[in-house]
Every structure is written in C-alpha cells, then in structure tokens.
Steps between C-alpha positions, in 0.01 A plus 500: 500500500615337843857629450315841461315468845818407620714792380209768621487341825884545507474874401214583710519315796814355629793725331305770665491314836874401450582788453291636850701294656868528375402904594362429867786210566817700349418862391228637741670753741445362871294715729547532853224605751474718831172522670383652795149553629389831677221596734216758388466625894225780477731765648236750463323393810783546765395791726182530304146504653332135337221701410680695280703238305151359443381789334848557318446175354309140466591256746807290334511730223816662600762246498349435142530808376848575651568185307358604160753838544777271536448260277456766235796657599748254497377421159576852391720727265568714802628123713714415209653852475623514841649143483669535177666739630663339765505136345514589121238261398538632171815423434445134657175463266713595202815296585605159431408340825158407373469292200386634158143437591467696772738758451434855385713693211592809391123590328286369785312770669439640825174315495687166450726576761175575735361164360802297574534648873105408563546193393757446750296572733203268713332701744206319642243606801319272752222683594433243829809593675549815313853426360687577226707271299771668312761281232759622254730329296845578383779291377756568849302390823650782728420741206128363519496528849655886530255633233226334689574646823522864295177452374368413851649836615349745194170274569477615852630848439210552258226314750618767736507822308134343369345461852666896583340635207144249594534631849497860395207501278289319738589770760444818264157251397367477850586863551283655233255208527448631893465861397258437273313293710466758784394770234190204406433442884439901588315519191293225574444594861416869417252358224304266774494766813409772223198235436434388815458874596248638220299164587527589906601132581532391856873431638741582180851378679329142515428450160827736375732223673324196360541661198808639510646124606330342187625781275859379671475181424409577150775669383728271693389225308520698171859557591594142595374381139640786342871394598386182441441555143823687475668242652368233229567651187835519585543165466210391326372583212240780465235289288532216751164373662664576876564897381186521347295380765617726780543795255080421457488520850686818547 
C-alpha cells in the first residue's frame, strides 16, 4: 500500500514538476522585452476655451478614455494586420524559433494567431500620472523593440484621427444644440410678453430679461450634461451607476 502512495505521488506530483522544469530550464523559447511608457496629454484642450473642455468631458476623464481607445487598439485585429505585414508575425509564430509549446502550426487559426500576439503584449495605465505602460515580447530584442515603436506610431495615428472625428461631432453638436436653443428662447420670450400683455403687467423688459437669463442658464446646463453623458458612454458602460445617474438628471 505504501509503495502505492509512493508510485501516485511519483505520477502525480513530481514527474509532472520534473518535467515543468526540464521544459522551463532547456526547451522554453526565451523571451525578450521592450517597454516604453507614454503620456495621455489631453491634447483636446490646447487653444480650447476651459469651459468648453469641461462640458466636452468630466474632469480627468479624457486621458482615461484616450487610454481605453488605445489600449483596445493595440490589442486589435486591425494592430496585428498592419504589423504582420511589415514584421510577418505570422510566419515568426509559425516557425521554429519558438519551442513546440508556444509555437503555432499549419491548422491554428487567425484567432490563435490574435491570441498569441495579445499575449505578447502588457499594456498597463496609471491613472495618477496618466501614463501608459506598453511591453511586448519577441524572441530578437531589436525585433521587440522595432515592432514596439510601430505600434507606438499606429497607436498615435489612431488617437489622432479619433480626437478629428471627436472634434467634429462636438462642433456639428454645439451647432444644432445652439439653433435649437434660440428657437426655445424666442418661443419662450414670445409666450411670457404675450402673457404679460393680456394680464397688463407693469414693466415687461424687467421681468423678460430675468427670465430670459434663467431660461439661458437652463439650457446651458442641459447641454453641459448632455455632452457629458455622451462623453461617458463612450468609455463606460451604458448600465453603469455614473451614466445612469446623469442620464436621470438629463
């Protein structure tokens, strides 16, 4: 019965860790690292009013959003495409320069070769100094290091085209938003002198400017969280307690 014991705890425990180790110590393919770590700057606000960034979005809310679109763009399909093109990760996924283990073959699929690249990658973000760390492995250094700076590149290409694109909706949103508001502010003002007439009330202009200024301030605030709320759920999601609450008070 002892013998027994011993010949399971052979099987099950150290053949298996022997085995670990003769892999990690003479088999495992050895991975080399490049690293870098980039600056979210919140571009956005450079020759903007502050008033308007803080309606475009939350204070600090930016830099992590702009690092949510990054980070979920290095990590995609579309990343990979562009740099297997150029470094034919592919072909070095499916070669012998990475051991058996981690090495793709002939029926792995474009999913696996997605898989593999991700897990390449570390991206990490410190949302205190707004930084992002970014890691990849490969098994030549200067390789590691070329692809990194590449993905750097497409990352802030992207960022760019993003904030464009950001930049023009906000401007076509404040647009319409204005138009619509004047439309509400004659209405409203035609509304309270056609009342204040029919009721003969003394000194109109007085009372049409106080309201006219809280009307104003209305619909400025309604803006404000408006592109607030837009602003969130692009980063957050939409059954979150912050989107909910200022979609309540909308």
């Amino acid at each position: 019965m002892r013998l027994f014991k011993q010949v399971r705890f052979l099987f099950l425990f150290l053949f298996p860790f022997l085995l670990s180790a003769y892999y990690v110590v003479f088999l495992q393919t050895e991975l080399h690292e490049s690293s870098t770590t980039i600056l979210i700057k919140d571009l956005k606000s450079t020759g903007t009013p502050p008033d308007l960034m803080n309606v475009l979005v939350p204070v600090g809310a930016s830099n992590m959003q702009d690092s949510k679109l990054l980070e979920k763009y290095i990590y995609s399909s579309d990343m990979f495409d562009k740099l297997n093109v150029k470094f034919e990760l592919e072909k070095h996924y499916r070669s012998e320069a990475l051991d058996m283990a981690q090495r793709l073959y002939e029926f792995s699929s474009p999913a696996d070769l997605l898989n593999l690249y991700n897990k390449r990658l570390m991206i990490a973000y410190d949302e205190i100094s707004a930084t992002l760390d970014i890691t990849f492995l490969h098994t030549d250094p200067k390789m590691a290091q070329s692809i990194l700076f590449d993905i750097i590149a497409h990352a802030e290409h992207k960022l760019n085209m993003y904030d464009k694109e950001n930049a023009d909706e906000l401007l076509a949103f404040i647009s319409q938003q204005e138009k619509k508001n004047k439309r509400l502010l004659e209405a409203s003002i035609q509304e309270v002198v056609a009342y204040q007439n029919s009721h003969k009330m003394i000194d109109p202009s007085m009372d049409i400017k106080a309201k006219s200024i809280i009307i104003s301030e209305l619909e400025a605030t309604l803006v404000k969280k408006e592109m607030e709320h837009m602003s969130l759920r692009q980063y957050m999601n939409p059954t979150s307690i912050e989107v909910k609450t200022l979609r309540a008070e909308i």
